[in-house]
N, C-alpha and C positions, 0 to 999 in steps of 0.2 A: 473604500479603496478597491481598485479592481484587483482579479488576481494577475500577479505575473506567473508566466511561462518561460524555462529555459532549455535547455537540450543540455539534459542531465550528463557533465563530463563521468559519473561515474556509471548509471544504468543504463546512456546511451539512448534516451527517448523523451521526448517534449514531457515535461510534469511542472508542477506546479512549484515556483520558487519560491524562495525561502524571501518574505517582507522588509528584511531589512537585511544587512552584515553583520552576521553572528560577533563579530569584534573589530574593532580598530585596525587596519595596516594593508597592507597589497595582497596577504593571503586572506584575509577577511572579504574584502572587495573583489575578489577572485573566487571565493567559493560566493559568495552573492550572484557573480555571474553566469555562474558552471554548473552549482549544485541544486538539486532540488530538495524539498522538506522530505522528500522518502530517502534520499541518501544520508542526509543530515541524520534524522533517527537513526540510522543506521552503525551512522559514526557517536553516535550517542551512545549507543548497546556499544560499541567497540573501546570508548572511554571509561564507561564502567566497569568494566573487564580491566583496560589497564589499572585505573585506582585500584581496586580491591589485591593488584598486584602488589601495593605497595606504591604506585610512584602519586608523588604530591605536587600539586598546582604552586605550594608557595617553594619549592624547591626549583631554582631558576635555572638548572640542569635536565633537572625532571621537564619542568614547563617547556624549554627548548626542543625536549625528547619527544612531545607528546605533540608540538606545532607539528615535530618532522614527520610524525607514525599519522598525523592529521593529512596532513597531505601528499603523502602518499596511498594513502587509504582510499582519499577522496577521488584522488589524480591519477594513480598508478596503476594500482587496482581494480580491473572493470571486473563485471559479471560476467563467468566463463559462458559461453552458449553450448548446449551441448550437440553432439554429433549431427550433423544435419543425418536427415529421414525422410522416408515419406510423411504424411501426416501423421505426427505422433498423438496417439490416443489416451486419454486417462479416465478412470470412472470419476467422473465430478463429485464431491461431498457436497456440493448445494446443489447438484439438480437429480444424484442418485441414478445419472447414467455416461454411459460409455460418449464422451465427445472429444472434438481437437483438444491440445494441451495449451500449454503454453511453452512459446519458442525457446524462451531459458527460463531460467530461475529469474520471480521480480526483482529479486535483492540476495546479497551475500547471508548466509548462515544457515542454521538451522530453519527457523520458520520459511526463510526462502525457498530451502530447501524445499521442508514438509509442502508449500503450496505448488512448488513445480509439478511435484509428485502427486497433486489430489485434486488439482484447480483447474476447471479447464479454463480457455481464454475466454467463453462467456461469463463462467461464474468469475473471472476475476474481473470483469467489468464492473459486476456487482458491488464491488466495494469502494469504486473512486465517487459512487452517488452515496452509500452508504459511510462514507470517509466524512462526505463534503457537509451530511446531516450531522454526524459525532461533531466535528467542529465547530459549527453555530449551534447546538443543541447546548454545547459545553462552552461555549467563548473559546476556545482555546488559540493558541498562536504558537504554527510548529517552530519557532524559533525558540520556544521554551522546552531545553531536554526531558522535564517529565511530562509536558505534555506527548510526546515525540513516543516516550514509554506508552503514556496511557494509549496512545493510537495504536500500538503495534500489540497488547494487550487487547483492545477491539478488534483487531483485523484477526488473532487466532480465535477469540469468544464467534466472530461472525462465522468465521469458515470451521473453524471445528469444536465448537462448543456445545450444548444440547441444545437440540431444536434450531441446529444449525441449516438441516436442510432444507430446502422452499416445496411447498406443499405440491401433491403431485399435478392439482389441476394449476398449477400458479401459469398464468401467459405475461411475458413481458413486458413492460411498455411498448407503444407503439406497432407489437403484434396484434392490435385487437383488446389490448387489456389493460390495464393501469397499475401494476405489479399484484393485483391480487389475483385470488382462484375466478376463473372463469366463468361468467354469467350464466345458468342454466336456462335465460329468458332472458327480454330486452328491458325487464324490470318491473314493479309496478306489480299492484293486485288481480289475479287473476281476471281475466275477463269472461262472464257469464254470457254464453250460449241462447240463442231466442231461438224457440223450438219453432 
């Protein structure tokens, strides 16, 4: 199946949609159209937070409470951008130097937070290819909330875990390199000299 794309109503940028409707009814087939799987997770961590408050899915009060705190969350709630700047600078934790940032935060919270503050916008490229490996490495389908955990679990192991950062000689794809450290030679056993 190919992937879909929507123009995330809550992060406000093309990402990858969520494969099916997370449930039955016009707000299920609305966040099908609107959200993407990084907002979904999101609203994932934000439901578990509510349960542990106490409210329960088989309580039809609660359940009604937790559709409205859904959609609003999803809908109401964007990602604040912070103060426009000139280019804003951050030292990157995966390339271990001073480059642009990123415009906002990816996503509401903490971790959003931490990456605004440490990620620049190359190193956060870095994880829609490293995202896209975790997911068929694992089967996984973000329509399923622990998988949606375990992703956002990878995304802090990538960017700030040990041996998070990319090695000093590492060149890009497509700069010349294939994401490894840089060829000291065009490869191949030395070639012997005829005197």
């Amino acid at each position: 199946m190919a992937e879909r794309f929507v123009k995330c109503a809550k992060l406000g940028r093309e990402l990858s949609g969520l494969p099916k409707p997370p449930f039955s009814g016009a707000l299920g087939q609305r966040i099908f159209e609107n959200i993407s799987q990084q907002a979904m997770a999101l609203w994932d961590a934000e439901a578990e937070a509510l349960m542990k408050k106490g409210m329960n899915l088989a309580d039809a009060q609660a359940r009604k409470e937790i559709m409205r705190r859904m959609e609003q969350f999803l809908f109401e709630e964007t990602v604040a951008a912070p103060p426009p700047s000139s280019e804003r600078m951050v030292t990157c934790v995966k390339f271990g130097k001073e480059m642009p940032a990123l415009e906002k935060p990816p996503f509401p919270g903490t971790l959003g937070q931490r990456i605004f503050e440490n990620v620049s916008e190359q190193g956060w490229g870095l994880w829609d290819e490293q995202a896209k490996i975790v997911l068929n490495h694992y089967g996984l389908s973000l329509a399923d909330p622990e998988a949606r955990k375990f992703m956002l679990k990878q995304m802090e192991e990538f960017f700030f875990g040990e041996g998070a950062a990319l090695p000093a000689d590492w060149v890009p794809p497509g700069q010349g390199g294939k994401g490894a450290p840089a060829a000291a030679s065009k490869g191949g056993a030395p070639v012997a000299q005829s005197k």
